[in-house]
C-alpha positions in Angstrom: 152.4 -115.5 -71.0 151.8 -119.1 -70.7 151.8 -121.3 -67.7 154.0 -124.6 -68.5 153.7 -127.6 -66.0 156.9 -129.9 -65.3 156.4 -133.3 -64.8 158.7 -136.4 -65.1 158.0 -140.1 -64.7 160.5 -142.2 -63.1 161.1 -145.9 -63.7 161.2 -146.5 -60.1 158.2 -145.8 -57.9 158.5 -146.1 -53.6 161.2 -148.0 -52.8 164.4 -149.5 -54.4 165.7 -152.6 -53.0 169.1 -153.1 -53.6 169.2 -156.7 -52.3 171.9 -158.6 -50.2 175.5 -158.2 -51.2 179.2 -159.4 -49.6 180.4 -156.9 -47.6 183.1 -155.2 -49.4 181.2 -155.4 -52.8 179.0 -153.5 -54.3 176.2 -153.8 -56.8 173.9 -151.5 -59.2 171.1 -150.8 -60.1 169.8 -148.7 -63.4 166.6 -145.7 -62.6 165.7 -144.4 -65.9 163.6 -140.5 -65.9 161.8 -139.3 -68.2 160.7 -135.5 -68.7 156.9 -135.4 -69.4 157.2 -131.8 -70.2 157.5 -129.1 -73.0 160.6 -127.7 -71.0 163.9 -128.7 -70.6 164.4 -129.3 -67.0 167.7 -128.5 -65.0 168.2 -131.0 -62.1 170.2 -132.6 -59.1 169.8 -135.7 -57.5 170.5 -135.6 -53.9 170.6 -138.1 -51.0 169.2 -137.2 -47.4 172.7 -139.3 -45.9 174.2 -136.2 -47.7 171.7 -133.5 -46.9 173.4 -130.2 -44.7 170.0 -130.0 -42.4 171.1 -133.9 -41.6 173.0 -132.5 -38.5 170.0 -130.6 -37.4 168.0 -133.7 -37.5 171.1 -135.7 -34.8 170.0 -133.3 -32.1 166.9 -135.3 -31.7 166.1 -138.6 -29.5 168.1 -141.0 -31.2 165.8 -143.3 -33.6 166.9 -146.8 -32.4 165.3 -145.0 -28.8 162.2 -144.4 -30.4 159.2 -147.1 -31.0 158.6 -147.8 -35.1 155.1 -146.1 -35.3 157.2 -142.9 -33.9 160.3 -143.2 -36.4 160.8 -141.5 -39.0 164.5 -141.5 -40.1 164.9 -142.7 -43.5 168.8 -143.1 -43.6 169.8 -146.3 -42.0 173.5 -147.8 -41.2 176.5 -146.0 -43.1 180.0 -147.2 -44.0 182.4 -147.3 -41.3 184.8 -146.0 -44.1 182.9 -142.3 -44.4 181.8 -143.1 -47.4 178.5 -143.1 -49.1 177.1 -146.7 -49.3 174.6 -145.3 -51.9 176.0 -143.4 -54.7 174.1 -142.2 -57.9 175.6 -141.0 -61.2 175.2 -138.1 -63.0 174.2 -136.1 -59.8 173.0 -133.3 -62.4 172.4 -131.9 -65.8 169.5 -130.7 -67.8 166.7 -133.1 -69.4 165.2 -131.8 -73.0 161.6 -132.0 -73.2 160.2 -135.5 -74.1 163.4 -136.9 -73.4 164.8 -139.5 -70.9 168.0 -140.0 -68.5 169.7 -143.0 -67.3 170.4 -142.9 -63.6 173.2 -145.6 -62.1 173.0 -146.1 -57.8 175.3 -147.9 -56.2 175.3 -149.6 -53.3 178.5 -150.7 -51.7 178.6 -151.5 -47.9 181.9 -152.0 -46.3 180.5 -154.4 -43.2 177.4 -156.1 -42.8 174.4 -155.0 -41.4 170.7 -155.5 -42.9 169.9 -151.7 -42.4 171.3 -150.1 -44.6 169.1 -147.6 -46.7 168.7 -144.1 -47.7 166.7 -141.3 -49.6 167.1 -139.9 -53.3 165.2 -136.8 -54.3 165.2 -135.9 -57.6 165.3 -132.0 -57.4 164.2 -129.5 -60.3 165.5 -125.8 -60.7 167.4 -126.3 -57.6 164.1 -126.3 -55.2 161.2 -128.5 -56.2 161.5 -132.1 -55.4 159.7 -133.6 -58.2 160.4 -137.5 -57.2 161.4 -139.8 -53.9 163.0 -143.0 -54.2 163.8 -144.9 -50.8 166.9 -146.8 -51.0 167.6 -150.1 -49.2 170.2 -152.7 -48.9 171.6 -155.4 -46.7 175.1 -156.9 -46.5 176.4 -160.3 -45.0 180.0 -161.4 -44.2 179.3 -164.9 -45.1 177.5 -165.7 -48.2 173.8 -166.4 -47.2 170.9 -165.1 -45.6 167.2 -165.5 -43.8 164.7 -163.3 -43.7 160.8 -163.5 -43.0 158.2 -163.0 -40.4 158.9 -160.5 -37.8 161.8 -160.1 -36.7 163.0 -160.2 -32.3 165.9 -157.7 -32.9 166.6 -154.0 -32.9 165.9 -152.6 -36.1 168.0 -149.8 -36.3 171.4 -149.9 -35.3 173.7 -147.5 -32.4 176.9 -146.1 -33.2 178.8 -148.7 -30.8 181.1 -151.2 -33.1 181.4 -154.4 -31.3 184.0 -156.9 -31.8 183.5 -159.4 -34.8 181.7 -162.7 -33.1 181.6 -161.4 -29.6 177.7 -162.4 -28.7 175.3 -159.3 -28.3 171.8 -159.9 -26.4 169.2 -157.7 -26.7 165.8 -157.2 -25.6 163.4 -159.7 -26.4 165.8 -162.5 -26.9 167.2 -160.6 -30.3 170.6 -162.4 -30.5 171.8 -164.9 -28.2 174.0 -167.9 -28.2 174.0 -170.5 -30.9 173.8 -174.2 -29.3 174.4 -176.0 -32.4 177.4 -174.4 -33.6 180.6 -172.4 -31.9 180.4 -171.0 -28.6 180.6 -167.8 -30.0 178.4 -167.7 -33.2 175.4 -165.7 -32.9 172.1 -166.3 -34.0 169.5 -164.3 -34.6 165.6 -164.8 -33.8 162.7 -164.2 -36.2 158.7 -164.6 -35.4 156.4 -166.3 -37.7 153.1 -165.3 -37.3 150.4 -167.9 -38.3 146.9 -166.4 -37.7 143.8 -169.0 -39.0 140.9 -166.8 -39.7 137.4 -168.5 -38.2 134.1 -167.3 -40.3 132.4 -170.2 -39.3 132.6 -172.0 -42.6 135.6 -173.7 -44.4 138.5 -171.1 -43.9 142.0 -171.2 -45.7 144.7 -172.9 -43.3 146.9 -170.0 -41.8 150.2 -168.9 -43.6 153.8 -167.7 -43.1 157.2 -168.3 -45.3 160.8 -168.0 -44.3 163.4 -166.6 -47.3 166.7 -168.5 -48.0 169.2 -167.4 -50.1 172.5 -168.2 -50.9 174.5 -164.8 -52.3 177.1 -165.4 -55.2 180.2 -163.9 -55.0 183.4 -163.4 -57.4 185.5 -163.5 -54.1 184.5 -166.7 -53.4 186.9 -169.6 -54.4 184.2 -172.9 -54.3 180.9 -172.7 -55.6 180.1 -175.0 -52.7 176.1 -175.1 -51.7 174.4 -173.7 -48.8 172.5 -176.4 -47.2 169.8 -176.0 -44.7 167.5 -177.9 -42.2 164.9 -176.9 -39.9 164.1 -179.3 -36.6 162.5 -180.4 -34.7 159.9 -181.0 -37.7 158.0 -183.6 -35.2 157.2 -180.9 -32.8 156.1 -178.7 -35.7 154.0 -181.2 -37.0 152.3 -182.2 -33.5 151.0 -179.0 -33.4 149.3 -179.1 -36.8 152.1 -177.0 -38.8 153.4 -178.1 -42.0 156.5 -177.4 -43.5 156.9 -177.4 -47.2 160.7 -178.3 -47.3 161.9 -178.8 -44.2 165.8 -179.2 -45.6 167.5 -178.8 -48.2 170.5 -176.8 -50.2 170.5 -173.6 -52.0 173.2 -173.1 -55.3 175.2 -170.0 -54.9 172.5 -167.3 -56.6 169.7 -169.4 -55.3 166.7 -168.1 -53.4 163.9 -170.2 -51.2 161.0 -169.4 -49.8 160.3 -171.9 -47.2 156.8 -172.0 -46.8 154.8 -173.1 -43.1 150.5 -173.4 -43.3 148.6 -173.9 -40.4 145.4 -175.4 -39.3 143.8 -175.6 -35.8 143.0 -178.8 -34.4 139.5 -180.0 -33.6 141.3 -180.4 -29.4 142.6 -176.7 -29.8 142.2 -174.5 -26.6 141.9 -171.3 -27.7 143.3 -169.7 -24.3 146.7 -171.9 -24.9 147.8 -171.0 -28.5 150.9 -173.4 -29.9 153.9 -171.8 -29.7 156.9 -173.7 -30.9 160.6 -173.2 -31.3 162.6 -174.9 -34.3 166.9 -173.8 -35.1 167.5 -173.1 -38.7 170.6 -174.2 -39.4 172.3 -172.9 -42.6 175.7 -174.4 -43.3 178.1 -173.2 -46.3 181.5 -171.5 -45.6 180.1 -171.6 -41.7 177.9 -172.9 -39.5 174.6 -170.1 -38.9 171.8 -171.2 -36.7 168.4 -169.3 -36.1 165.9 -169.7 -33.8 162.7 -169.5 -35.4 159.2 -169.1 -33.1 156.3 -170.4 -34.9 153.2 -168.7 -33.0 149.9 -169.9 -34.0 146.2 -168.4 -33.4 143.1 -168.5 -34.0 141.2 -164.9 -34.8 137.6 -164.0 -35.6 137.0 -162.6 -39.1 
């Protein structure tokens, strides 16, 4: 007899990053495999969301309990509906030697949440996972976003389902109030993290960027522009950080990346690090505000 290895290359290696989406949309993405082999290869593609043993894995702590070096849940938020907010098509079929397979996921979340993912296994002869794909998505009600640095809230979410704008506070000052806006509009807090590296010679000023973007939807009437401003830029700016663009607007479709540098000043106690708190205010359809907290230090190389 002869011994034959199977082998495929995928298009998409790690992780697949759906993006940001309108809640209530959905968008796709195409993975394309190829069969390396002299076989024709019978497959399935399967999500873990969808996996039997899932149930097995619920009788464990539960993972928003757990710290993230201990985590190790892959599926993230799912639909309120019950259904899938990942969905891949065909889910099987056979691949002829040398020959390739479009794959089509789709992600379609129902409410918003920036947690969303998943995992896809491509499976062979019904047993041998051949390939992993992690799947990720977020969704927003309103259409706009921020992201960067390290985020102050919980990242995985519990099963509760609170009340649309009701204010939720969690540990370590996640979510709180927003001053500059409605009573009841939350805001969300992120950590940028500027560390300047001392050699003892010339050293590259410390670095940290926030993302804007400003999502594009058919649903929305206006093509009116997200426009943004970060303050108090005198405070920032005391303490030796620069801003790139410290306001602006963002087209619908548009992205950012709003970029902070760093460099200690000659007066700098190193036991009393600057640590400074700017709002982010993003207004398009409504008013967002987040509290950003620019730490800065100073670390030996």
């Amino acid at each position: 007899g002869h011994g034959v290895v199977t082998g495929i290359v995928c298009s998409v290696e790690g992780v697949l990053d759906m993006g940001y989406v309108m809640a209530g949309e959905k968008v796709t993405s195409t993975v394309i495999i190829e069969n390396t082999s002299s076989l024709t290869l019978p497959y399935s593609l399967q999500l873990d969301s969808l996996s039997p043993t899932r149930d097995r894995d619920r009788q464990g702590i539960p993972a928003f309990l757990t710290s993230s070096v201990q985590r190790t849940e892959v599926v993230g938020t799912q639909n309120y509906s019950g259904l899938s907010v990942f969905s891949v098509f065909p889910t099987e079929g056979e691949l002829e030697a040398g020959k390739s397979q479009e794959f089509l996921v789709t992600f379609s979340p129902d409410h918003e949440s920036l947690y969303y993912s998943d995992r896809l296994r491509v499976v062979l002869f019904g047993k041998q996972t051949a390939h992993e794909i992690t799947l990720k998505g977020a969704a927003r009600e309103h259409p706009m976003f921020v992201e960067g640095g390290v985020p102050l809230d919980v990242p995985v979410e519990s099963l509760a389902v609170t009340a649309p704008g009701a204010p939720q506070e969690a540990p370590g000052g996640g979510w709180s109030v927003c001053p500059c806006a409605e009573p009841q509009e939350p805001v969300r807090s992120l950590l940028l993290l500027l560390e300047y590296v001392d050699g003892g010679g010339p050293a590259e000023p410390a670095r940290a960027e926030l993302r804007l973007g400003a999502l594009d939807s058919p649903l929305l009437a206006a093509k009116k522009a997200v426009e943004f401003s970060l303050d108090p830029v005198p405070e920032l700016e005391r303490a030796g950080m620069e801003l790139e663009v410290p306001k602006g607007a963002l087209d619908r479709g548009q992205e950012l990346r709003v970029r902070v540098s760093w460099v200690p000043p000659r007066d700098l106690k190193v036991s009393d690090p600057p640590l400074v708190t700017a709002l982010l205010t993003l207004k398009g359809d409504t008013t967002e505000c987040y509290r950003v907290l620019f730490m800065a230090r100073v670390v030996s190389a």
